[in-house]
C-alpha positions in Angstrom: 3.8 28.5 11.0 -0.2 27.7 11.6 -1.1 25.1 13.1 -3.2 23.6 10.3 0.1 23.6 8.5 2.4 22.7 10.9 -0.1 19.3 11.0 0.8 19.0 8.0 4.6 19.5 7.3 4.7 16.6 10.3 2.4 14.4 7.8 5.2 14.9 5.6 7.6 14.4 7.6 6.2 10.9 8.6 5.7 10.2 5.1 9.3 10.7 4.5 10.6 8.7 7.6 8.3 5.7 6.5 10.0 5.8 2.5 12.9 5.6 4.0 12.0 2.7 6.2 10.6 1.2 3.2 12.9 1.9 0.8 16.2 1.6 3.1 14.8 -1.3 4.9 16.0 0.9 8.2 14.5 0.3 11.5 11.7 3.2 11.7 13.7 4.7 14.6 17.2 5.1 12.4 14.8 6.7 9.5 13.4 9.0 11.6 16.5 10.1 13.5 18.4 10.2 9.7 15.8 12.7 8.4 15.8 15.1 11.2 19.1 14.7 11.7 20.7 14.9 8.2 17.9 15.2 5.8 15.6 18.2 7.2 15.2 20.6 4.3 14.2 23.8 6.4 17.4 25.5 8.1 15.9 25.5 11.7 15.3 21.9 13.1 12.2 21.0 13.4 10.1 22.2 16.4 9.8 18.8 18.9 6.2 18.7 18.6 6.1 18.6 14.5 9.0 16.0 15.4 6.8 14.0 18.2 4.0 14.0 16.1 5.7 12.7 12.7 7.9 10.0 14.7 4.6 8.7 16.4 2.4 8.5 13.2 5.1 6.6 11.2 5.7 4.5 14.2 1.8 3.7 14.5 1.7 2.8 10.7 4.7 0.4 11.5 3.3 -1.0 14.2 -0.7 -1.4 13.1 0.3 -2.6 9.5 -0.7 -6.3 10.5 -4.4 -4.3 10.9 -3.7 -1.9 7.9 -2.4 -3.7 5.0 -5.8 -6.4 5.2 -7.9 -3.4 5.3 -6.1 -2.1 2.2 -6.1 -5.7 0.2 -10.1 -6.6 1.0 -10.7 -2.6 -0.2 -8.8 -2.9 -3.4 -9.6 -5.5 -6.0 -7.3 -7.6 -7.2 -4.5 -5.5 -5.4 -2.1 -6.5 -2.8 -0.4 -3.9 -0.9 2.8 -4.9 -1.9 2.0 -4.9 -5.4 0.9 -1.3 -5.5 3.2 1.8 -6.1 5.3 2.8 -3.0 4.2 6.1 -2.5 0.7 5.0 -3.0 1.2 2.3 -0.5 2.6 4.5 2.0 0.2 7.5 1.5 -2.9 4.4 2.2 -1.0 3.0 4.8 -0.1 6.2 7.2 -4.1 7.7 6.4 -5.2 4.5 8.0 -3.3 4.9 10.5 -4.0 8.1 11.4 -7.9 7.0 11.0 -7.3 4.4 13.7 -5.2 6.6 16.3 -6.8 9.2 16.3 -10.3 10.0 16.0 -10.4 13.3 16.9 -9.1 14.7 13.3 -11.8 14.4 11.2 -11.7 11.6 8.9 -11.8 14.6 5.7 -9.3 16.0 7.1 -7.2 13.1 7.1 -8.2 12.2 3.5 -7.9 15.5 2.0 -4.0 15.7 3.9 -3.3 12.1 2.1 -4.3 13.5 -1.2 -2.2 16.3 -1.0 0.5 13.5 -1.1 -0.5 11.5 -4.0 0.1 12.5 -7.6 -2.2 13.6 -10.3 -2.7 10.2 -11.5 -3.4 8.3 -7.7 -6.1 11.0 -6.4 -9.0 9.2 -7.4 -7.5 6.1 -6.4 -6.6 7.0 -3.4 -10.1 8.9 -2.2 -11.7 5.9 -3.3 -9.5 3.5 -1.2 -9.4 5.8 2.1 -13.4 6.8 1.9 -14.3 3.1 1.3 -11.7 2.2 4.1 -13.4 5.1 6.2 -16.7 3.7 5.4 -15.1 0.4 6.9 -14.1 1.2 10.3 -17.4 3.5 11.2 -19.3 0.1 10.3 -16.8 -2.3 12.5 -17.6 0.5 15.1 -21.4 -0.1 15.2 -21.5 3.8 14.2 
């Protein structure tokens, strides 16, 4: 497997462990352990850097959604978080949190990878939140 998509099964992956946080109202630790340890689709586990990398990205979210979910509701109008679909929610959510941790991925790449996520209907919605958002955090950095 490539890099480039290795990066993104891992995205996946962290996508997955945070529904089931959300959804199963599991500690993000038990939905992470649950999906590589019962759930993994491919027949090989998964290598421990895709695993590393998924774990730590849905853990981030997790953690920086007190810094996330405000960004989300001053971006979109007259739309809380929590009243938006899941997998919309969660596709924002783990994009911004990959924008904050780690600024060497391009923030394109980052969008472009959430989009592969979203379904026909969301794209639009989704670039628009995320570039705005984007647009955001370059302007709180004096950039």
């Amino acid at each position: 497997m490539r890099p480039k998509d290795r990066r993104h099964r891992a995205r996946e992956a962290a996508l997955q462990i945070l529904y089931h946080w959300e959804i199963g109202g599991n500690d993000i630790d038990r939905a992470a352990d649950t999906l590589f340890s019962q759930q993994w689709a491919d027949a090989d586990p998964p290598a421990e850097d895709l695993r590393a990398f998924a774990a730590g990205l849905a853990h981030h979210t997790v953690e920086r959604l007190d810094a996330i979910d405000p960004l989300i509701a001053a971006t979109a109008e007259r739309w809380r978080p929590e009243r938006m679909a899941v997998l919309d929610r969660l596709i924002l959510r783990m994009a911004i949190s990959e924008l904050l941790r780690d600024p060497e991925t391009p923030a394109a790449v980052v969008i472009n990878e959430a989009l592969t996520f979203s379904s026909e209907e969301s794209v639009r919605f989704i670039n628009g939140m995320l570039d705005a958002i984007r647009k955001k955090l370059i302007n709180d950095e004096g950039h």
